[in-house]
Structure formats: C-alpha cells, structure tokens
KOLKOL-952727 format. One record per residue (C-alpha): residue number from 1; x, y, z. Coordinates in pm, 1 decimal, always signed. Layout:
N
NUM, X, Y, Z
...
***
This chain:
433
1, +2367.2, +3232.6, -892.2
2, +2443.2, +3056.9, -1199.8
3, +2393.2, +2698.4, -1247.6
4, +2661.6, +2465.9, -1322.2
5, +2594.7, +2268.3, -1626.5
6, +2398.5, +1936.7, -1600.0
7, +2556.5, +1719.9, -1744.0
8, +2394.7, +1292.3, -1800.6
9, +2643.0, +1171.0, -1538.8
10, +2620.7, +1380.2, -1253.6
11, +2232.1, +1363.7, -1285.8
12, +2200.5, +962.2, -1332.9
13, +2538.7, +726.2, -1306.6
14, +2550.3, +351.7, -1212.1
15, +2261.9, +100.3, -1279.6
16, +2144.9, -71.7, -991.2
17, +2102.7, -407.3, -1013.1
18, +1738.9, -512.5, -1076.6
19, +1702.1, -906.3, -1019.0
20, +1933.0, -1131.5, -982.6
21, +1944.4, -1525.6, -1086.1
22, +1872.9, -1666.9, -719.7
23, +1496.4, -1533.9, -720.2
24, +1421.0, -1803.5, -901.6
25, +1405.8, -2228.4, -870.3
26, +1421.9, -2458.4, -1158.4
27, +1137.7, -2589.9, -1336.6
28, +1151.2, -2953.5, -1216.9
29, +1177.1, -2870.4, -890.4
30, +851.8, -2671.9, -894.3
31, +634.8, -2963.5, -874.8
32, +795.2, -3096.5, -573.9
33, +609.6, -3074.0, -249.2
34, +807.3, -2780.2, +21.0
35, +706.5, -2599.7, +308.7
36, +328.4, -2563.7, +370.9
37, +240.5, -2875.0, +148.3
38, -56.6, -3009.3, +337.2
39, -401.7, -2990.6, +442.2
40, -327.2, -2551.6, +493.6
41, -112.7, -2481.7, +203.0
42, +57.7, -2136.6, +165.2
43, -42.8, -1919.9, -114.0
44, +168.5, -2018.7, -365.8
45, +183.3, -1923.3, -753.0
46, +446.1, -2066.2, -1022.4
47, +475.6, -1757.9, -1291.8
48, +629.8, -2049.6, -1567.8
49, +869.8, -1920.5, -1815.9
50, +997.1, -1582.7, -1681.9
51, +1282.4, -1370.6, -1824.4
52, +1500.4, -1187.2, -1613.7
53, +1640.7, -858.4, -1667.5
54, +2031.5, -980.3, -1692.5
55, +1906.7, -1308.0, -1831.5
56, +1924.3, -1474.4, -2133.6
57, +1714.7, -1827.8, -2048.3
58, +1365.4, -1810.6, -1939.4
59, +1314.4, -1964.7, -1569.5
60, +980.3, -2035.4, -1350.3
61, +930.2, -1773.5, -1107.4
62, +810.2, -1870.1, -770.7
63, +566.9, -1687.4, -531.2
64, +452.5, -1779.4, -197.7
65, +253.3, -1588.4, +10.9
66, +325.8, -1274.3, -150.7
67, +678.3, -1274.3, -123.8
68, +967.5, -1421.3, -417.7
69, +1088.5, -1763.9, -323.5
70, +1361.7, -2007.5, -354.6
71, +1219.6, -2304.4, -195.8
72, +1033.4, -2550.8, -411.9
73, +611.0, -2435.9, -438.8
74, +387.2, -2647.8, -241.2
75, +171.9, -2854.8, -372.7
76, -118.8, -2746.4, -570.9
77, +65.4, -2398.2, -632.7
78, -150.6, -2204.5, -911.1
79, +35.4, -2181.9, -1278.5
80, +51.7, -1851.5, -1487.5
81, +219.7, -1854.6, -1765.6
82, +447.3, -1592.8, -1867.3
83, +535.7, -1667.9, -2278.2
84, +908.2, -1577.3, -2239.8
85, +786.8, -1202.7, -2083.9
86, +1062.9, -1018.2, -1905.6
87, +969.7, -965.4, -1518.3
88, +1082.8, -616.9, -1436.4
89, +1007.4, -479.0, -1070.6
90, +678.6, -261.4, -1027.9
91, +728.9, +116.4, -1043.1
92, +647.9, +339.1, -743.2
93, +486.7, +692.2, -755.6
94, +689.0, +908.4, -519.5
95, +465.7, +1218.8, -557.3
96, +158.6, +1247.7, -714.8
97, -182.4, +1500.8, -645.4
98, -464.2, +1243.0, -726.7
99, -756.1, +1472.4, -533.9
100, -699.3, +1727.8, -783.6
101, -719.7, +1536.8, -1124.6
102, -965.7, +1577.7, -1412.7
103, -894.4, +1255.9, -1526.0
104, -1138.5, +1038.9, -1695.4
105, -1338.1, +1353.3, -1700.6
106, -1435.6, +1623.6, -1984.7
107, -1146.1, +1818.0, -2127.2
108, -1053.6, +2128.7, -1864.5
109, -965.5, +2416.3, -2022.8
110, -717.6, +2640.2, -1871.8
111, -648.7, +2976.1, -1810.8
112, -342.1, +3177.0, -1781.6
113, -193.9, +3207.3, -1450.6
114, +138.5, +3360.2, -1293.4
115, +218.9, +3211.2, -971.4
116, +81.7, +2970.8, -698.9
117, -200.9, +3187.2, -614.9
118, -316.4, +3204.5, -896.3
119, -300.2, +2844.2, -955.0
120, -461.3, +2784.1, -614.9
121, -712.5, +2985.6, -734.9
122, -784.9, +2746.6, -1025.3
123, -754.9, +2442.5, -828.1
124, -1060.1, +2586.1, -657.3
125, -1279.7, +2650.7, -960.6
126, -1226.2, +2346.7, -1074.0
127, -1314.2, +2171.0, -820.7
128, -1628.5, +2336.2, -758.0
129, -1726.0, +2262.6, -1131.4
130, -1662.2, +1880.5, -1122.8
131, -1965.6, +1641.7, -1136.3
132, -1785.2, +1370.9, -989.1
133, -1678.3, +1356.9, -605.8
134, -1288.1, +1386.3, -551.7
135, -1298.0, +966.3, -448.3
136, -1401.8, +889.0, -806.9
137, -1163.8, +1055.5, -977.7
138, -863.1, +971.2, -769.4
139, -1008.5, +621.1, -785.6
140, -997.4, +653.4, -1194.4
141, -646.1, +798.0, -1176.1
142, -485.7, +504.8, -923.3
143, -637.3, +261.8, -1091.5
144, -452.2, +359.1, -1395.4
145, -162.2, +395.1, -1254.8
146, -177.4, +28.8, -1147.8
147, -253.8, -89.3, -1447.8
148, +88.3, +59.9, -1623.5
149, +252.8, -108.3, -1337.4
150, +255.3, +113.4, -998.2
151, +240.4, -91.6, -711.9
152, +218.1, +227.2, -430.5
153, +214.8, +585.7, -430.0
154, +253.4, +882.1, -228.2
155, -95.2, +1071.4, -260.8
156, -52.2, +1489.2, -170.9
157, -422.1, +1546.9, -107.7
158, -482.7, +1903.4, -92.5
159, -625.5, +2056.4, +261.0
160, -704.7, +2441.0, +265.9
161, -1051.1, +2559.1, +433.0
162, -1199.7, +2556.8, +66.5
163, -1186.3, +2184.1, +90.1
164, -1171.2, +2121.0, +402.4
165, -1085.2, +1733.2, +478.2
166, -1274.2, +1602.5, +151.8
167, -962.8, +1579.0, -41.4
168, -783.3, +1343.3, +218.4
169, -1106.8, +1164.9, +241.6
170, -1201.7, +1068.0, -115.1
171, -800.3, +968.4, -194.2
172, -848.0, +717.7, +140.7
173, -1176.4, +614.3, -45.4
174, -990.7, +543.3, -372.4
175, -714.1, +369.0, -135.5
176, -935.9, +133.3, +45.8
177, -1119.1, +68.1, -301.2
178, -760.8, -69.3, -444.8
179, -645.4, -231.8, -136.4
180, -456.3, -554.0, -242.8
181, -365.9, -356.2, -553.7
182, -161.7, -61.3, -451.8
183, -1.2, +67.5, -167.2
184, -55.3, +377.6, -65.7
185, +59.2, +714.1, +168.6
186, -154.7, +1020.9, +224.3
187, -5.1, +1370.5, +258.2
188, -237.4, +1649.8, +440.4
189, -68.2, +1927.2, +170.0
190, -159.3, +2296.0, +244.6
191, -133.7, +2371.1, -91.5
192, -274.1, +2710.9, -11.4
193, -52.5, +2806.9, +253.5
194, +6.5, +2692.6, +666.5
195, -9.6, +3079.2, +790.6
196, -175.9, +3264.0, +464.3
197, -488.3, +3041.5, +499.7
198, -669.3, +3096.0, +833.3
199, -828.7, +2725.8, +915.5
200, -545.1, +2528.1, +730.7
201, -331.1, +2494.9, +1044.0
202, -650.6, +2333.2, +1256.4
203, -772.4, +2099.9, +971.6
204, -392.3, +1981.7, +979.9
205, -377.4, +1911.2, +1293.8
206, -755.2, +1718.3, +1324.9
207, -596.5, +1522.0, +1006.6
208, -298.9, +1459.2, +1189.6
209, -500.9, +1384.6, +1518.1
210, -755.5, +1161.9, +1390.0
211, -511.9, +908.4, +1230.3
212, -648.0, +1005.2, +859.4
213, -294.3, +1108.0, +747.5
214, +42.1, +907.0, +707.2
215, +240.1, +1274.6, +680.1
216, +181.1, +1649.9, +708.8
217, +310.4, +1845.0, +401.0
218, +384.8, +2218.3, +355.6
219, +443.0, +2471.3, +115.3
220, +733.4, +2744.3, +46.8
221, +768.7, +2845.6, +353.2
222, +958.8, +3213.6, +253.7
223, +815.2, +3269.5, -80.0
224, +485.4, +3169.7, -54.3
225, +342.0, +3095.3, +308.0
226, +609.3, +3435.4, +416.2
227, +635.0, +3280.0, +768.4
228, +909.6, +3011.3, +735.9
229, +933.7, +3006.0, +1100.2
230, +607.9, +2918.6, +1196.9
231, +531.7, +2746.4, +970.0
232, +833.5, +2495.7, +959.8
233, +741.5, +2499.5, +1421.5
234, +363.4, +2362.1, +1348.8
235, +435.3, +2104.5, +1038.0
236, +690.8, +1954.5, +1279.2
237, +559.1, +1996.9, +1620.0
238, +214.2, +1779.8, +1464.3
239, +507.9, +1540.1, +1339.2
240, +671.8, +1485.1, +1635.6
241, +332.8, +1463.9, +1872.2
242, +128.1, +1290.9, +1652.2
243, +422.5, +1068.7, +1525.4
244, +335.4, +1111.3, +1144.0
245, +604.3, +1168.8, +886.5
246, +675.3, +1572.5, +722.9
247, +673.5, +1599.8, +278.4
248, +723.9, +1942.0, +220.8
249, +719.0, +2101.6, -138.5
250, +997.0, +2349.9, -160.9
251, +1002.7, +2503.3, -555.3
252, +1265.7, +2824.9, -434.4
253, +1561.6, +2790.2, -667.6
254, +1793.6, +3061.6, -485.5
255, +1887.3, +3116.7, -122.0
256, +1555.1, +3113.9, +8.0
257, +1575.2, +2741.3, -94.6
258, +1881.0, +2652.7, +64.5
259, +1725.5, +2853.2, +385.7
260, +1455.2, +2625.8, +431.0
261, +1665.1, +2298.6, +378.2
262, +1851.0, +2446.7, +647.2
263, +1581.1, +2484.2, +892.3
264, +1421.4, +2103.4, +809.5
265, +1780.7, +2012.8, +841.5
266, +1759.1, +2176.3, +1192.2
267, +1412.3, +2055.4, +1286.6
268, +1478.8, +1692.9, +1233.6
269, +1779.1, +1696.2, +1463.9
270, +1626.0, +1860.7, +1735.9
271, +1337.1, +1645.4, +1749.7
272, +1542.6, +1330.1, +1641.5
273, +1322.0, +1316.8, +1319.7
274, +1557.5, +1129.0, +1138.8
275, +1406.9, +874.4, +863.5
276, +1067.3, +1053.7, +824.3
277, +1112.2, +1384.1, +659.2
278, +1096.2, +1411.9, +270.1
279, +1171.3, +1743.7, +65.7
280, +981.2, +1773.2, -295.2
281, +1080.6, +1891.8, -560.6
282, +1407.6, +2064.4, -397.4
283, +1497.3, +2311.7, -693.4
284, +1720.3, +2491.5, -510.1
285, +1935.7, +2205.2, -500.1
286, +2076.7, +2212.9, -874.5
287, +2172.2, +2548.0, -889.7
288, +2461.7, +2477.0, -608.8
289, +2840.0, +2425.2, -681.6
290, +2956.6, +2128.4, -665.8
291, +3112.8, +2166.6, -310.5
292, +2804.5, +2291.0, -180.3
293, +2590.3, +2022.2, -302.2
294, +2805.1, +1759.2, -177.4
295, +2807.5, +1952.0, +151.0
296, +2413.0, +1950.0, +151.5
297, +2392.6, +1584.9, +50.1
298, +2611.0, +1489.9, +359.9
299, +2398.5, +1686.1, +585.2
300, +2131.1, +1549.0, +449.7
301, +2211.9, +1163.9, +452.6
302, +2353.0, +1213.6, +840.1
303, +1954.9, +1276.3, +922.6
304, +1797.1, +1052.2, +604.1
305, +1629.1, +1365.0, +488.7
306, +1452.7, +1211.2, +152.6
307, +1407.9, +1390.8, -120.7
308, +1161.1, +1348.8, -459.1
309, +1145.9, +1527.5, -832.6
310, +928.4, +1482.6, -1082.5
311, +1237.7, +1525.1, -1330.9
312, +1016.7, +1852.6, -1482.0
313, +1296.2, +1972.9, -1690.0
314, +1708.5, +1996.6, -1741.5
315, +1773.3, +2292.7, -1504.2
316, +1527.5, +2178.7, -1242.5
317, +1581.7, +1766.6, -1195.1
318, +1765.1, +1706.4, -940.7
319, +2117.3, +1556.0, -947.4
320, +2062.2, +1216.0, -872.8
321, +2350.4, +1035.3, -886.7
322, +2564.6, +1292.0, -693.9
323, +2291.6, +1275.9, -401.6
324, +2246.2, +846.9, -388.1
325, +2647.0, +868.0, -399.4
326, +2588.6, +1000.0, -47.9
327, +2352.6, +777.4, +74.9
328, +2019.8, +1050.4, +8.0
329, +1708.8, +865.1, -43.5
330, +1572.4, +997.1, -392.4
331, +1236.8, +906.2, -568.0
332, +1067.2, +978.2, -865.2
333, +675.7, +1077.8, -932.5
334, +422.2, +1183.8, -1147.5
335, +325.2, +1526.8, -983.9
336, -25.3, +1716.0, -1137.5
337, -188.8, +1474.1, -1357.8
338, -464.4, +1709.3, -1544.5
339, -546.5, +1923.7, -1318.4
340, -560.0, +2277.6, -1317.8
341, -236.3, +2355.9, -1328.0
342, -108.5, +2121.7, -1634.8
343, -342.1, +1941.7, -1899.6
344, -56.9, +1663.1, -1922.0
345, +46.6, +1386.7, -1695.5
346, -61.6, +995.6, -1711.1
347, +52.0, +880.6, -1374.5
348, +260.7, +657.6, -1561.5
349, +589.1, +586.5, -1428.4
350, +755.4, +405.2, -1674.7
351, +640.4, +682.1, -1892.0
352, +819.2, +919.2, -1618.7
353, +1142.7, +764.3, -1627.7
354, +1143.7, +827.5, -1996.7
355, +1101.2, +1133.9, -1912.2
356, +1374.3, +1131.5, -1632.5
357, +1606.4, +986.1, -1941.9
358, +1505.9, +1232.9, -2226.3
359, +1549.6, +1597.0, -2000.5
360, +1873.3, +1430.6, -1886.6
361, +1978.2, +1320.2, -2251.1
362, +2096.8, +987.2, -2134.1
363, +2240.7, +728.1, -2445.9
364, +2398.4, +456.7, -2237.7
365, +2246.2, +138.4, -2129.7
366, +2349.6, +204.9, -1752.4
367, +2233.1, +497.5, -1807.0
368, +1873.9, +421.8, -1919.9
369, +1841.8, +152.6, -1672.8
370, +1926.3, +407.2, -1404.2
371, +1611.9, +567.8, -1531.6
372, +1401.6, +292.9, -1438.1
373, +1618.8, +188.2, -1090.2
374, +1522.8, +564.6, -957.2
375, +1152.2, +464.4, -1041.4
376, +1106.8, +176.7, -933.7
377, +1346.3, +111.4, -587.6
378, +1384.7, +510.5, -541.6
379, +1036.5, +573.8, -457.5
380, +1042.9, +227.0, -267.9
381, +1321.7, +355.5, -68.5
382, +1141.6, +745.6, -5.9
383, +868.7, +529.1, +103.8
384, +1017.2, +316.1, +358.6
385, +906.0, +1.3, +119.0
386, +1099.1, -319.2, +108.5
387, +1226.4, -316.7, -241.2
388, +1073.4, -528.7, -543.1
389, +1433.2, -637.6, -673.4
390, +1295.5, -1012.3, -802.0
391, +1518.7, -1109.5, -505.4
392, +1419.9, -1411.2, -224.6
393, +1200.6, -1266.5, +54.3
394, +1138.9, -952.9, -166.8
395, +789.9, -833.1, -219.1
396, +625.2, -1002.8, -565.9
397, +537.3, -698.9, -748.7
398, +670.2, -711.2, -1072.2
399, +537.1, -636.2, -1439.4
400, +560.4, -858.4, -1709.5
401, +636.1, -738.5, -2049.8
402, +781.3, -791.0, -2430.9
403, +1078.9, -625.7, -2421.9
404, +1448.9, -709.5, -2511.9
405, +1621.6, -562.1, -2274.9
406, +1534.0, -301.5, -1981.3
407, +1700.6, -4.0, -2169.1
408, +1479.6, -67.1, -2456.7
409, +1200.4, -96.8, -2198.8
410, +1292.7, +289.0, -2059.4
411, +1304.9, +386.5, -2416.0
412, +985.1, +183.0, -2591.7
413, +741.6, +205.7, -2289.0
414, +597.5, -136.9, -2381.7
415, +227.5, -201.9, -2286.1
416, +248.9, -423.6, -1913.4
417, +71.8, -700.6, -2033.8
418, +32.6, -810.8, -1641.9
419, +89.4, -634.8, -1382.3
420, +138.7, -861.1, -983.0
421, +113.3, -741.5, -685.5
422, +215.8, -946.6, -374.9
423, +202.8, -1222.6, -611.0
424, -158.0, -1136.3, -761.9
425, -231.4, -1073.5, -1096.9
426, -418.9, -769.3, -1019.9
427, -438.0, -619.2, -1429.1
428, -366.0, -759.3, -1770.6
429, -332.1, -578.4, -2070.5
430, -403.7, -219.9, -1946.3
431, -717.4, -329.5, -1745.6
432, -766.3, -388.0, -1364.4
433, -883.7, -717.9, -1274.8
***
C-alpha cells in the first residue's frame, strides 16, 4: 500500500494552550497571610518574577503543597527567584528502554544487524559485557532526563529468560532512588518474544503477580512472536486478573499492523479494558487512507486505546493531529537511548520534540508549539497524569528557562536552568540536586 503524503498539518495542527494568566497571584498579595498560616503551615514556595508562555509581564508564581495556586502563600512561604525566566510545563517521556542503556558508560560499538533477532541478540551481549548493574545505569540515564526537564516516564524494562526479572528490578531501583524527582511506570516488555521465548510468559506473569509491574508489554505479535493469538490471550488475560495496564510495541507497517490493532481493539472491549491499553510505535497507522485512519481513530477513542511514537522519521511518525482530533490519547518518547540497537538518543524531550518538529518540517509558531504540547501534556495524558498546564490545582512541575518565546524554545533547546517538581527545585543548571 502506498502512503499518502505527510504533510506538517495533518501530522501536528493546533497549539494547545500551555498556561494561562490565572495560575498566578500578584506580587503584593504574596506576603499576605492565607490558608495554612499558623503554627502547621502548608508547604508553600513563591517562584518571584516568572514569565509565562503567552505573557509579556513577569508575575510571582505560587506553590503550595505541590500543587499551582491562586490563593495568597502563607506565611513564611520560601522565595526563589526566577530573573524574568519563562516557566514552561515539564516534559514527559512516553516510552523509553532505560534497562538497556550504555549511558554514562564506555563507547559500545555496534555491529550490523537485520532484524529484531538479531538485535535481541545484541541486547544480550551487551549486557553480559557491562561492569555496571542495570540499576546504575538506568539510574544515570533518569537522572538525566530530569535534569533537561522530565518530570515522569514510562520505563519498558526488558524481561526474556536471559534476564530474567533483573531488568524490572534495577529500573524500580533507579525509580525509588529519584522518588520526589520523577514519576515513573514500569513495563514487563518481552522484547524477545511472549511464545518464541520459553520462560518469558511465566516471568510475566510472577512480574505481573508480585505487584513489581504497572503494565505488561508485548511484541509483534504476527511478525515476530508468529502467534498473535496467544499471545494477544496471555498479555491481556494477566491484564485483566492482575488489574495492570497492556503497552504493546507494534512496528508492522502493512496489514499485519492493522490486524493486531484489530484484535487489541477486540480485547479491550471484551474485557471492558477501556483506559489502560497503549499501542507503541503504531507504524501501520500512517500508511492508511485517510478514511481508514479516521475510521481507526474512532474505534480507537470509543475504547481510549493510547497510542505513543518516538517521531523516528517522516514516513513512520504518526499523524498526530488527525488522531487528538478524535479524542486518541498520543504521547511522545525517547525510545533506545545507546543501547545496542542505536548509539544516539539523550532522553531528552525537549530535544525530542525538535525532533518531532524537524521530520515533520513544521515553520509555524502553532506549529512548533504543538511540538512541545505533544511532549509535555501528551505523555501526561498516555500516562493517566494530571497535566502540568501552570494552571490552579495543576501539578508544579515546570522548567524555567531563557527563552523568548516557546517556539524559539522547540527550536533553540535552551539549557533548563531549574527544573521543579511538585514545587521542588529538584536540578539547576543541568545537575540534580
């Protein structure tokens, strides 16, 4: 089948809005005692002489117990002061592989490969020939990826009888280690195969049975795993009795694609699923007609089937703003980050939805701020997150910046100078605190 052409608006259309004037209260009115002035205060913090995104004026930016406020601070509130930085709402990492990174490490270097086997293969050299445990370098990787501004992530964390469970448990080691900092989701991923790899389908369910894992992930169920239906039956049936969410990666870019969507489509009917199944990546989804996608994206929003891309190129990324038209849930990640299957990456999602904008060839300011709305409240969104819009009673993660305006942000990637999560300064100028 041929692929219509892509063009910028049917991929990313429409800006969201990203703060508004209301999340804010007026600097005289800051001293003034409020609600929890007393002997207990409320955590409070006064971030003095914020910019907005749609503002010209600086304002004082008002935290209390981890949420932004109206209401005047209590008394004794702590002060940090902003210097006229723009407040733009914290990033989130849709889909990343953290258990498999190099990063931090010694250079990797690669070798040819040809398909998922062989890249499977790979993962498992290289993780035999790394000094350091998988917690530390997921640890080194997260950390990062808070400090350029992500405030939660979905972590795939590879399970296939050559690991075993030790990928699951060094990414919750690296989790608890940043609690406060990031939040964070763990996907049991059978990266090599449900039914190809005797032992996967037992270590997913003792993940899924011991409470280690927030959802239970598959692979290609045609293409690669060649038993669609049984595997599709045992990622949901551990769903549905251990009451866990379902992230599948699905990379087929014809029919067999649209088969599987089909069958999740199917599966989260029957077992009233709705709101906890995400699809990755999703190629297949691009290379429909127009009718057909729409068709898909209704189905698809009747059950809240979410979906995620990691934008990897102009045939591949899926059409955004056609999908969010329909009320799809879409988010945005980071993928590999050095691993064996790509020396680049970052886990840097500003960085990303540069990337989003450059495959995409955006050149309006909508546009470019779309870039940045699908990173920051899509992933929220895919993650069942209350979004960090700079709105009252919205979570206070934000990340402060020199910047213009936010399409010059998208474009410029400007170093996050601090970086606050539920109201903490938890990093400042590319380090964690």
């Amino acid at each position: 089948m041929t692929p219509p052409p892509l063009s910028r608006r049917n991929v990313l259309a429409g800006a969201a809005s990203l703060g508004g004037a209301a999340a804010f209260t007026p600097a005289a009115a800051q001293a003034a005692p409020g609600p929890g002035a007393g002997p207990h205060p409320r955590e409070a913090v006064v971030f003095r002489d914020v910019r907005l995104p749609d503002a010209r004026q600086t304002v004082d930016l008002t935290v209390v117990d981890g949420r932004i406020s109206d209401r005047p601070a209590p008394r004794g509130a702590s002060v940090v002061d902003a210097d006229g930085r723009m407040a733009l709402p914290a990033l989130v990492d849709a889909h990343i592989h953290p258990d498999k990174t190099s990063w931090g490490g010694r250079w990797v270097t690669r070798e040819p490969a040809s398909g998922i086997a062989d890249y499977c293969a790979q993962d498992v050299e290289l993780y035999r020939t790394q000094r350091r445990p998988v917690g530390e370098r997921a640890y080194g990787l997260m950390r990062h990826a808070v400090t350029r501004g992500t405030r939660a992530m979905r972590a795939h964390a590879d399970v296939a009888p050559a690991y075993g469970l030790a990928g699951v448990e060094g990414v919750a080691e690296a989790r608890d280690r940043l609690a406060g900092a990031l939040d964070v989701q763990i996907v049991a991923f059978p990266q090599h195969g449900v039914v190809r790899a005797p032992g996967t389908a037992e270590l997913l369910t003792s993940a899924a049975r011991q409470g280690l894992v927030d959802l239970i992930g598959g692979i290609d169920p045609i293409s690669f795993d060649g038993a669609p239906e049984e595997q599709l039956d045992l990622v949901f049936d551990l769903a549905d009795r251990y009451g866990v969410g379902v992230d599948i990666h699905l990379h087929d870019r014809d029919e067999k694609g649209t088969r599987v969507l089909r069958g999740i489509i199917e599966r989260t009917r029957a077992l009233s699923l709705r709101g906890r199944v995400t699809v990755s990546h999703v190629f297949c989804l691009p290379f429909l007609a127009e009718g057909a996608l729409r068709s898909m994206a209704r189905e698809l929003a009747e059950l809240d089937i979410a979906l995620t891309t990691v934008a990897p190129n102009e045939s591949l990324v899926l059409p955004v703003a056609v999908l969010r038209e329909h009320g799809v849930r879409v988010g945005l990640g980071s993928d590999g980050v050095r691993d064996a299957w790509s020396p680049f990456g970052n886990a840097d999602m500003l960085h990303r939805a540069h990337l989003l904008g450059w495959i995409t060839d955006v050149r309006l300011d909508e546009e470019l701020a779309s870039c940045y709305t699908v990173g920051a409240h899509g992933g929220a969104d895919v993650m069942g997150l209350a979004r960090a819009d700079l709105t009252p009673g919205s979570p206070a993660d934000f990340v402060l910046v020199r910047a213009e305006c936010l399409p010059q942000v998208v474009v410029d990637m400007p170093r996050r100078d601090m970086v606050v999560h539920g109201g903490r300064v938890v990093a400042r100028d590319g380090e964690l605190i």
